[in-house]
PAPA-475939 format. One line per 4 residues: their letters; for each residue x, y, z of N, C-alpha, C. Coordinates in pm, 1 decimal, m for minus. Each point is the difference from the previous one (the first is absolute). Example, Ala and Ser with C-alpha at 12.3 -4.5 7.8 and 13.67 -1.06 7.14 Angstrom:
<zafis>
AS = 1319.0,m569.0,780.0,m89.0,119.0,0.0,90.0,120.0,0.0  m35.0,105.0,m72.0,82.0,119.0,6.0,m77.0,109.0,73.0
</zafis>
This chain:
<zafis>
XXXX = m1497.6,1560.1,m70.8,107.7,27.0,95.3,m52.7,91.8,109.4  2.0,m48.8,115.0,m39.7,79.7,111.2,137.5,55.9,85.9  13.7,123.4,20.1,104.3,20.8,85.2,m51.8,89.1,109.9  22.5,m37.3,129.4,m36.5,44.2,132.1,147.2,118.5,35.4
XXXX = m34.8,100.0,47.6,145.6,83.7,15.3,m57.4,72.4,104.6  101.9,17.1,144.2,10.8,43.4,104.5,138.3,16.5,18.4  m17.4,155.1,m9.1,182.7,94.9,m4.0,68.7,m81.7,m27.5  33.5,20.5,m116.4,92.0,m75.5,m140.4,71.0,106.1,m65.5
XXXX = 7.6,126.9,9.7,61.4,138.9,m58.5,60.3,m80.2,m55.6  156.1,m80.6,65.7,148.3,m24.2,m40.3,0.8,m98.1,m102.1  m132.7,m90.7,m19.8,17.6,m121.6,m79.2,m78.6,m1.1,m133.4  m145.3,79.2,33.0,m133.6,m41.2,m94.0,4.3,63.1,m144.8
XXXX = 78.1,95.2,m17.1,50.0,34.0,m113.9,51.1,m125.2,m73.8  107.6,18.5,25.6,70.2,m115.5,m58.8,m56.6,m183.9,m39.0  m124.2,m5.0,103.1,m78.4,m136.3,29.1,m53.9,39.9,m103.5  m89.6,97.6,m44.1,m91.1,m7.2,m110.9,88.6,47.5,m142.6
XXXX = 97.1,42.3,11.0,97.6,5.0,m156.9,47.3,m130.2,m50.6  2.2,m87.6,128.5,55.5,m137.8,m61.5,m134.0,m73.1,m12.1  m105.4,36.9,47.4,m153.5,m111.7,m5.6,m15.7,34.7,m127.2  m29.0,103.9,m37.6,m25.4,86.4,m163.5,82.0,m72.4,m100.0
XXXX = 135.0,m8.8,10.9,121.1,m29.9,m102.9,m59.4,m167.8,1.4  m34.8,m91.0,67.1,m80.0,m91.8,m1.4,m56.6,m33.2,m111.0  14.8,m115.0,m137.2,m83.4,20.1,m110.1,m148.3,m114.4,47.0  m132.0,40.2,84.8,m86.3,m70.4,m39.2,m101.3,66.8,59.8
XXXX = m92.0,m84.1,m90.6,m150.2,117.2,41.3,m51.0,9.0,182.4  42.8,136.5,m11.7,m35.4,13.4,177.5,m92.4,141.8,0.8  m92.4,6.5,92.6,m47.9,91.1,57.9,45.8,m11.9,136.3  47.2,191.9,m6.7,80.2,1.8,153.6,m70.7,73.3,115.2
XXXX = m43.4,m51.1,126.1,m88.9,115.2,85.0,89.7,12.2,104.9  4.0,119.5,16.8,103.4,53.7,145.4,m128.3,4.9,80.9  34.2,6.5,154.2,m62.5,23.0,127.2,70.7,45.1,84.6  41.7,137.0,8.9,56.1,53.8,83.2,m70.0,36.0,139.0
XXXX = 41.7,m110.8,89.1,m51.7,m18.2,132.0,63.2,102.9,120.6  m46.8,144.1,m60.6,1.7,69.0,118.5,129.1,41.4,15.6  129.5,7.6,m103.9,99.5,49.8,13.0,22.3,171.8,60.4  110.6,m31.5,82.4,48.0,123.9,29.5,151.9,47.4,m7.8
XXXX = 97.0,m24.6,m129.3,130.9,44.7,m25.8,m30.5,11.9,m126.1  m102.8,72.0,m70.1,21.0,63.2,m101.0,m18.8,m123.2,m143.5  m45.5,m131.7,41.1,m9.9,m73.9,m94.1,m167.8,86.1,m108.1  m62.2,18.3,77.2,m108.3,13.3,m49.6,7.7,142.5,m111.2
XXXX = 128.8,43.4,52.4,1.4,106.4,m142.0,86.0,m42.1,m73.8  72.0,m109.9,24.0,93.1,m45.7,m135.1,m109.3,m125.6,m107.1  m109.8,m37.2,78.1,m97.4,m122.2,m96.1,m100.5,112.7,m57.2  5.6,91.2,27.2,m91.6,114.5,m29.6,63.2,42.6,m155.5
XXXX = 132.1,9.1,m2.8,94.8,26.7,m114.8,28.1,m126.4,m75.1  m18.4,m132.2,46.3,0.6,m86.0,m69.3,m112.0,m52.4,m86.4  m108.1,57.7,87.1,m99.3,m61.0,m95.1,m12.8,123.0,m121.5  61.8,101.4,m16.5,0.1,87.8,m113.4,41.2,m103.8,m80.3
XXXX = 149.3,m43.5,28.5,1.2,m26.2,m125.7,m24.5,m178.2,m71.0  m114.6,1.2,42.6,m86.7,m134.1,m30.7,62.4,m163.0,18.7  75.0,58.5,134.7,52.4,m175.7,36.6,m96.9,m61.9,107.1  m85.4,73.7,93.2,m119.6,m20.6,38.3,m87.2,49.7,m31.8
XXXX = m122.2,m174.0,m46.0,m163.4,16.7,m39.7,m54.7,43.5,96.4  m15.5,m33.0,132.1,m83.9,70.8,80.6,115.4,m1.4,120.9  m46.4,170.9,64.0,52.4,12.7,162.7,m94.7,m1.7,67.7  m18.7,m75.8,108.8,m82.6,44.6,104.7,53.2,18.2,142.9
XXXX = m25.3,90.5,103.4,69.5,34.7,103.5,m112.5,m53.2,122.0  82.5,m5.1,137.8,m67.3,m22.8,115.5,51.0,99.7,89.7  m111.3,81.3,22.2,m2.8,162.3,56.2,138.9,m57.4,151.5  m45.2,m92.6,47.2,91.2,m25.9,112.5,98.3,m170.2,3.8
XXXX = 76.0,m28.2,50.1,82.3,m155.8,m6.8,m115.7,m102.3,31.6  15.7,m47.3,m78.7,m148.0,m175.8,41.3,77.6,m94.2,25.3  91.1,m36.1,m83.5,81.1,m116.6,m12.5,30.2,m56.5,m149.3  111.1,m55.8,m16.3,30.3,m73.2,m147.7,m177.0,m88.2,m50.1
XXXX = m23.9,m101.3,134.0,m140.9,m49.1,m36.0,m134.1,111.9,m78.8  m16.3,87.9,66.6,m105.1,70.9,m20.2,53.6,73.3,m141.5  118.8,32.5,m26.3,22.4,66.3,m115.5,22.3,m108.2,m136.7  37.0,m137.0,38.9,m68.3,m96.5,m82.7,m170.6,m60.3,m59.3
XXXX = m44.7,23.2,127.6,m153.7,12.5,m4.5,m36.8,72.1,m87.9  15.9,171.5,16.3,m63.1,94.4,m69.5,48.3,m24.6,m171.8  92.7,m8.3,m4.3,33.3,m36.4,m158.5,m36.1,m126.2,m38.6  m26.3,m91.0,55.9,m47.9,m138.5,m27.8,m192.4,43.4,m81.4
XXXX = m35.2,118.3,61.5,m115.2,10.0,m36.4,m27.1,94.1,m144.7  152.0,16.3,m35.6,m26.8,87.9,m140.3,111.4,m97.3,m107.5  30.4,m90.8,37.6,111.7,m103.3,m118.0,m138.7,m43.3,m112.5  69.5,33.7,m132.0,m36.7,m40.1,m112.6,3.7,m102.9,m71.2
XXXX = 114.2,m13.7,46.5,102.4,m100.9,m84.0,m25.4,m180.3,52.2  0.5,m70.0,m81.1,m62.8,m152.8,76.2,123.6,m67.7,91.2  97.2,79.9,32.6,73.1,m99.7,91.9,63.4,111.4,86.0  33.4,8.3,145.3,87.2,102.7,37.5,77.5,m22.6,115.7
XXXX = 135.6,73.6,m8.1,105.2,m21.9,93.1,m7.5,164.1,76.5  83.8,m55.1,82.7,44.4,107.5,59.1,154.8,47.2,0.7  16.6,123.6,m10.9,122.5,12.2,8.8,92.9,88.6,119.5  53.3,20.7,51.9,50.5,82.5,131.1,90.3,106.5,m102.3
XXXX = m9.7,151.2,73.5,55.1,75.4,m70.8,118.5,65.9,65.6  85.7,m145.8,58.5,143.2,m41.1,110.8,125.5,m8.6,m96.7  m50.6,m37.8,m130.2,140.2,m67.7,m53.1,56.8,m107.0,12.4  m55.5,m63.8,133.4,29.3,m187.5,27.7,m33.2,m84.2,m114.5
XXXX = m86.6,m17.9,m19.3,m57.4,m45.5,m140.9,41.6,25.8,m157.9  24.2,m32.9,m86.0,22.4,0.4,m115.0,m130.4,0.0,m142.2  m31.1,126.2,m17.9,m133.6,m22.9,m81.6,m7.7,m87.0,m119.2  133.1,42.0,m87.0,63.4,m125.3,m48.1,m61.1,m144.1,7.6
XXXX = m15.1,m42.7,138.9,m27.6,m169.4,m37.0,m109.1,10.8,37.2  m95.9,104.7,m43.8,m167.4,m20.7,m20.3,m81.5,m102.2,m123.8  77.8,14.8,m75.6,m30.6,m70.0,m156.7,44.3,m149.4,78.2  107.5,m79.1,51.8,m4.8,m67.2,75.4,m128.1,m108.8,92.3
XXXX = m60.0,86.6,55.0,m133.4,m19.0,77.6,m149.9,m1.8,m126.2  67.3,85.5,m90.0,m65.4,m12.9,m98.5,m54.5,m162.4,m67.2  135.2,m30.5,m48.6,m24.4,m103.2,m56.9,m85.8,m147.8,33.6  33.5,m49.2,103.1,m72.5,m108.5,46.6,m201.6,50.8,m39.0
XXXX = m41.1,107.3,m2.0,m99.5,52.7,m8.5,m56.1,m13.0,m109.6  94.1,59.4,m157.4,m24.9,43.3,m107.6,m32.3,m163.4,m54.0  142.7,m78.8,32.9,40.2,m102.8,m70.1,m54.5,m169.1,46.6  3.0,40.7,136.0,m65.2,m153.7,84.0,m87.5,31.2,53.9
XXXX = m122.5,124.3,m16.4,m144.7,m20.0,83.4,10.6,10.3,157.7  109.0,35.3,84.0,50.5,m0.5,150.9,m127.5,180.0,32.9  m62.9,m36.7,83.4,m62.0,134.5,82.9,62.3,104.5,74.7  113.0,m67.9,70.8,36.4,42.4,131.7,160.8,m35.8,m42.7
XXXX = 86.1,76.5,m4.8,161.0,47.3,m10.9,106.9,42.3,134.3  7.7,m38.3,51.1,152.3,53.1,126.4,132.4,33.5,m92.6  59.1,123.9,47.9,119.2,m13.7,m82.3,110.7,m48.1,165.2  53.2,m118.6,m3.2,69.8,m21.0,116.4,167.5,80.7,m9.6
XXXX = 27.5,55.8,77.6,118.8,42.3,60.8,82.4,m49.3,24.3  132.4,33.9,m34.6,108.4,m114.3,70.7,35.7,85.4,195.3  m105.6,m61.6,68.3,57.7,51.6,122.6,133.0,m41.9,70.0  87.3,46.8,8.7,100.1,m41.9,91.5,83.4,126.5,26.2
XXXX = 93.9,m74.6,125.9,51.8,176.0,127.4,111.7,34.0,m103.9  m29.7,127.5,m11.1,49.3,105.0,m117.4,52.9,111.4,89.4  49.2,113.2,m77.5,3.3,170.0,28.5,m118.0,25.3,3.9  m21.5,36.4,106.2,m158.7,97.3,14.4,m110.3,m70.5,56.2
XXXX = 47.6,m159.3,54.8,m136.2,m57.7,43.3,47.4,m81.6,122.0  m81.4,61.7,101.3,48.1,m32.1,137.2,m56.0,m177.2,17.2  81.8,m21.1,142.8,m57.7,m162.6,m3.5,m144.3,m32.6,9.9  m94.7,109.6,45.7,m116.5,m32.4,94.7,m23.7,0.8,m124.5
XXXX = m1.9,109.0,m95.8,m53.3,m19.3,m127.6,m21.1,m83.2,m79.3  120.4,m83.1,4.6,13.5,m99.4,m99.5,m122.6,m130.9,98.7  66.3,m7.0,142.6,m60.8,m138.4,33.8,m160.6,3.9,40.0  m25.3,126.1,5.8,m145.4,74.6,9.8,m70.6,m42.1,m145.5
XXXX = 88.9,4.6,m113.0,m105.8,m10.7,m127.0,8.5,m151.7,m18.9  108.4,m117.2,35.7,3.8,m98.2,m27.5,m140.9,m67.3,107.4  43.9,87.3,120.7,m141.1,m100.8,81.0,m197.9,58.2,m39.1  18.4,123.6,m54.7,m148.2,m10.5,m18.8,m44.4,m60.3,m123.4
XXXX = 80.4,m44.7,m102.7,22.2,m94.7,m126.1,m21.9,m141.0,24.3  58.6,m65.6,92.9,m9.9,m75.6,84.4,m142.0,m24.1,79.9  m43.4,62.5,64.9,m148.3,16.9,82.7,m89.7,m10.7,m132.9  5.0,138.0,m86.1,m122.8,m34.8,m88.2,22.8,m125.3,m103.7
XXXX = 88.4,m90.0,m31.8,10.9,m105.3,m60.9,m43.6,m108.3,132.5  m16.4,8.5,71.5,m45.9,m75.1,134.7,m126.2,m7.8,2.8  m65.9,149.8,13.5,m126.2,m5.2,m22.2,m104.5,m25.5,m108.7  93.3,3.8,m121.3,m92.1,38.7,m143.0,30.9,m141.6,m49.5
XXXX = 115.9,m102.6,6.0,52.3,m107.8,m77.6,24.7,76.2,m95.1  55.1,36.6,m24.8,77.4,103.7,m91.3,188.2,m59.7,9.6  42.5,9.3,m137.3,161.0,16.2,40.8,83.3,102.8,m38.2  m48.9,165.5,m23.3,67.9,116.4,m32.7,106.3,m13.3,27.2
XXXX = 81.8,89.1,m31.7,156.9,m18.8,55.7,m34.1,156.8,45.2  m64.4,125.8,m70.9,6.3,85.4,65.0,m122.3,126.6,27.4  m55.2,m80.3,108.2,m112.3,127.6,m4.8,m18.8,148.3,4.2  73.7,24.7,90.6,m24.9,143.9,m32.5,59.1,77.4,m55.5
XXXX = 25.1,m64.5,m175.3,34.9,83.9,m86.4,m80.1,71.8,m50.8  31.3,182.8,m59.1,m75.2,41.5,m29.1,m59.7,7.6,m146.7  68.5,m120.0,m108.5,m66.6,m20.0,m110.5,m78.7,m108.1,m11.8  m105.0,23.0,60.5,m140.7,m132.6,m3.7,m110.1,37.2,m112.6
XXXX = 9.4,m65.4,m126.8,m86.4,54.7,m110.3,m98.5,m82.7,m7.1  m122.9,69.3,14.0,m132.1,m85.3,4.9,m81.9,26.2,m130.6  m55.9,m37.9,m35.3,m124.2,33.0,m94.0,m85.5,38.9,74.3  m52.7,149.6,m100.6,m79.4,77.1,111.4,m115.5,m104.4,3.5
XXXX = m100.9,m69.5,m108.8,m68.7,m35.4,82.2,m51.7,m68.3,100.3  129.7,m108.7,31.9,48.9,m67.0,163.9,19.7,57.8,63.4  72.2,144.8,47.6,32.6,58.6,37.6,m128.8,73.5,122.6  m96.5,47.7,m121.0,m137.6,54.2,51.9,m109.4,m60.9,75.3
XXXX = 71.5,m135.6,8.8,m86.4,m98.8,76.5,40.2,m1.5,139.5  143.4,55.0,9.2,55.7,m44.2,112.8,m69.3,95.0,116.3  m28.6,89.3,m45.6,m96.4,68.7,185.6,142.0,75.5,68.7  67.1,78.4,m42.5,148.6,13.0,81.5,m88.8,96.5,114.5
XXXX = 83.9,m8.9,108.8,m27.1,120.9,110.3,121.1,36.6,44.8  111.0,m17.3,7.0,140.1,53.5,45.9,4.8,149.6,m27.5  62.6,48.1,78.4,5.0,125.4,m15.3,188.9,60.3,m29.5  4.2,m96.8,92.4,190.2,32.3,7.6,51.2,m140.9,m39.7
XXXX = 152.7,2.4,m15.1,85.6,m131.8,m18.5,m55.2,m170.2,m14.7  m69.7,0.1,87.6,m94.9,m97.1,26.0,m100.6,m45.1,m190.8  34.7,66.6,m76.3,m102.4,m47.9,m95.2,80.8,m67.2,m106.7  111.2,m56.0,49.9,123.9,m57.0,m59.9,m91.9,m139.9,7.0
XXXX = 37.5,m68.9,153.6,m63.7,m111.9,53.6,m133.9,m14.9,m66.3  m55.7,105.9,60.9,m180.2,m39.4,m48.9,m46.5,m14.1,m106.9  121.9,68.2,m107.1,m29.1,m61.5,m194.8,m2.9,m145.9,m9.8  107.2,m52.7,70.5,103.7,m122.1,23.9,m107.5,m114.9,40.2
XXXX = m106.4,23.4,124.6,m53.1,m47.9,73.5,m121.7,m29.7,m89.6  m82.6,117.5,m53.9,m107.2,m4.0,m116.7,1.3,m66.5,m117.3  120.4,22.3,m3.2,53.1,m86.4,m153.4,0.6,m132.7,90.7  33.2,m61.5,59.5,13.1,m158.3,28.7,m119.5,m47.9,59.4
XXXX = m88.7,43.8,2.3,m173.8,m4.2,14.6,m87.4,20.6,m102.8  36.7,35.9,m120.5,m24.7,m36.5,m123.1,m6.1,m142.4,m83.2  134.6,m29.7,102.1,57.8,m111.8,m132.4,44.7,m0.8,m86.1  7.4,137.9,m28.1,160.5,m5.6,m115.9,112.0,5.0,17.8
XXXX = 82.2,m65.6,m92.7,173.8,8.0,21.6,44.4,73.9,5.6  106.0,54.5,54.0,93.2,125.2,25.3,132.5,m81.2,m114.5  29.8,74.8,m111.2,108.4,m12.4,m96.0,139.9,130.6,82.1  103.2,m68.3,0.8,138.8,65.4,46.0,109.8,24.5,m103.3
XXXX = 15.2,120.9,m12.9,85.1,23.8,m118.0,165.4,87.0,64.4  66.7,m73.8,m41.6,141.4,139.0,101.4,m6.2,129.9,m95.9  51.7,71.2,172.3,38.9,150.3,m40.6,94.0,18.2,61.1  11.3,138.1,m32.9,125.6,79.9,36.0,m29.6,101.3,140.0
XXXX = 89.8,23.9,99.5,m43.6,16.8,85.8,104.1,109.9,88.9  m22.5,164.2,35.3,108.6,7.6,62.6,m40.4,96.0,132.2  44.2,m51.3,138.4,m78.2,35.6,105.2,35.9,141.3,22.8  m103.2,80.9,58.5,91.1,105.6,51.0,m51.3,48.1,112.7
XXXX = 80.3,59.8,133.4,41.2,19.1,103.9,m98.3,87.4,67.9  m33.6,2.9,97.7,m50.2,122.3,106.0,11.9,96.8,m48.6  123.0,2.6,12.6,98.7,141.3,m27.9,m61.0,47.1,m145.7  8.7,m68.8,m75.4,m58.6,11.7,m169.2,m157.2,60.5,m31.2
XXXX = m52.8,m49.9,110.3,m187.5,20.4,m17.1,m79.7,m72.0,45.0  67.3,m200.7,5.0,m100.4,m67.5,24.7,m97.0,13.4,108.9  m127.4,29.7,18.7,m74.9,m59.4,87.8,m68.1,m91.0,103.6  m13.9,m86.2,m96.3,m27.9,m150.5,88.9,142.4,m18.9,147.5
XXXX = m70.0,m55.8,97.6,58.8,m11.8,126.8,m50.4,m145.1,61.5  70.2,m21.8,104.0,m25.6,m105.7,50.3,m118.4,m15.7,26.9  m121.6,109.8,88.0,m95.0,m6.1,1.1,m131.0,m49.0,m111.3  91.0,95.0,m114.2,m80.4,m72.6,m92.6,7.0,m189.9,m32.8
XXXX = 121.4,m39.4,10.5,m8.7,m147.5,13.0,m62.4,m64.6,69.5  m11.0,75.9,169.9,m83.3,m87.1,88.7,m185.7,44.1,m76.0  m28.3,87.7,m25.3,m145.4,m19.6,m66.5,m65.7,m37.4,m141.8  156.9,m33.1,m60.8,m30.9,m101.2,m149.7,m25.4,m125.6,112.7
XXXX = 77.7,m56.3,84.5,14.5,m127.9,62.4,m177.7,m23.0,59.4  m13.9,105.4,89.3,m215.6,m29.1,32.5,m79.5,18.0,m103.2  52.9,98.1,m68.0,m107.1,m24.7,m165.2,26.4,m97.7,m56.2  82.8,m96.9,m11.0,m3.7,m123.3,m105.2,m127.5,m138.1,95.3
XXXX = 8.1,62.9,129.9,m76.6,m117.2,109.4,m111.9,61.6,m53.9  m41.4,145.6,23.4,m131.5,59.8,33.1,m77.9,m34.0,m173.7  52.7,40.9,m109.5,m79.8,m66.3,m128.8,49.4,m116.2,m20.3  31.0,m107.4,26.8,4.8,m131.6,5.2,m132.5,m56.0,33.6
XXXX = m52.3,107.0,117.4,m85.8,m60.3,112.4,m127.0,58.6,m8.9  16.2,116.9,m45.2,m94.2,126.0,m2.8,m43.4,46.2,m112.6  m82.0,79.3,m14.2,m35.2,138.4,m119.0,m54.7,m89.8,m117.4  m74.9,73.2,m111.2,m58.3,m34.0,m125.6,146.9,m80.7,m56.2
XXXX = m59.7,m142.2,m28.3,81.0,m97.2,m79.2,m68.5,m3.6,m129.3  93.9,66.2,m66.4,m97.7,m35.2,m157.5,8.5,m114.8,m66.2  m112.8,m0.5,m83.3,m60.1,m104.6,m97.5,133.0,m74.3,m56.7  2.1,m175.7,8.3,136.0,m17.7,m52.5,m89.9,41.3,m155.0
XXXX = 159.1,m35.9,m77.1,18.5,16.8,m127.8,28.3,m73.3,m100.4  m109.6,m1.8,m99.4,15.5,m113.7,m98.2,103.7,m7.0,m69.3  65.1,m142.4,8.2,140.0,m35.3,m19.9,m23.1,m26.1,m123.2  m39.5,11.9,m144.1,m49.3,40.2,m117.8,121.6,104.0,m13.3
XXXX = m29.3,106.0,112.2,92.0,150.7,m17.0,m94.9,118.3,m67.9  m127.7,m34.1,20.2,m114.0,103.5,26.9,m122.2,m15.3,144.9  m64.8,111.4,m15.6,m23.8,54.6,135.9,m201.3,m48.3,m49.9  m73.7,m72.4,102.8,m149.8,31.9,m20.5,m18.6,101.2,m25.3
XXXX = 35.1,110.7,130.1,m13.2,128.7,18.4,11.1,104.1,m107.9  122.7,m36.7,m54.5,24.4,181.4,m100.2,69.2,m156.6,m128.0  m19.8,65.7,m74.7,63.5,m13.3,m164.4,144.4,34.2,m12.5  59.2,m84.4,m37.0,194.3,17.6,m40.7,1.5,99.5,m95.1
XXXX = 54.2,70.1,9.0,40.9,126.2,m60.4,79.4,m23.8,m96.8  m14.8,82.8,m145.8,20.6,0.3,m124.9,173.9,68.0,29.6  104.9,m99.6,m52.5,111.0,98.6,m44.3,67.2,8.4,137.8  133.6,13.3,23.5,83.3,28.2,127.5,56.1,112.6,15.0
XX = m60.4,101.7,93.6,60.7,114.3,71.1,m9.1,4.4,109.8  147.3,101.0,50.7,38.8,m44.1,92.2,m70.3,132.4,96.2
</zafis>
């Protein structure tokens, strides 16, 4: 379990009491990317009391990407998600994403969202996530229903092939994009989903939509395309990993 956290005071407590209450084998790494409302002394008190395996901090803000990166390089565990420490998400339907993995041999997991205009989710929002879903199923032959959700569970050792460089928002797409240059299937499982507002914390902005929209062109087109992947459901490269953690 990787969780990226940038000023989360109001939520990340509570994100990691319900990831914990969670019954399955997880190793949890925080990356506190440079917070400044006091989160970094409440994960400081959390990891006392042993609900995070490893913290690691980023002296200044990088981006959600770069604070996925850095923990991508200490996961143990042979498969890993990410989790947002927002409360949108439900840790709950991790075992979910789980299964297709444990039970049918699947690499690569989406937990899809039921998107539609709700409390708390403006229009651009909604028709902003339907069209870059849209574009990267354009570009990849892909038929996601929802990309830039933030439960995409990979097996780390597909995962490590992929070459990520995103630094910010953008490493949503470019998982998305890597993974469909592989050649493996993307498996879709529903979740639970509940948006929340400006006003609430969220981050992401329109801007960020218009540069998921040139990053899905620019690694389509561009950057280290890794090695596809033997559809067997092992790697030349690295050896399938003994046992499922998350």
């Amino acid at each position: 379990m990787v969780v990226p956290v940038f000023n989360e005071a109001a939520t990340v407590e509570q994100a990691l009491e319900r990831l914990v209450c969670v019954p399955f084998d997880k190793e949890v790494i925080v990356v506190d990317d440079g917070s400044e409302d006091g989160t970094d002394a409440i994960l400081e008190r959390i990891l006392k009391r042993g609900w995070i395996d490893l913290l690691l901090k980023h002296e200044t803000n990088r981006g959600k990407g770069a604070a996925m990166r850095t923990a991508f390089k200490h996961v143990g565990g042979s498969v890993v998600v990410v989790l947002d420490a927002d409360l949108e998400l439900d840790p709950a339907d991790i075992p979910r994403l789980l299964a297709p993995i444990e039970e049918g041999g699947a690499v690569a997991v989406y937990g899809t969202r039921d998107i539609r205009l709700r409390k708390g989710m403006m229009l651009r929002q909604y028709l902003g996530n339907k069209l870059i879903t849209f574009v990267t199923n354009l570009c990849t032959n892909l038929r996601l229903t929802d990309v830039e959700t933030c439960y995409k569970m990979v097996r780390t050792d597909l995962l490590r092939t992929l070459e990520l460089v995103s630094d910010r928002f953008t490493i949503d797409p470019e998982i998305t994009i890597r993974l469909a240059q592989t050649g493996v299937p993307i498996h879709e499982v529903p979740i639970s989903y509940r948006p929340r507002s400006h006003a609430e914390g969220k981050k992401i902005t329109w801007k960020d939509g218009v540069a998921a929209l040139w990053s899905i062109v620019r690694f389509t087109l561009f950057g280290p395309k890794p090695a596809r992947w033997d559809q067997t459901g092992t790697s030349e490269r690295r050896p399938s990993p003994a046992g499922t953690a998350v």
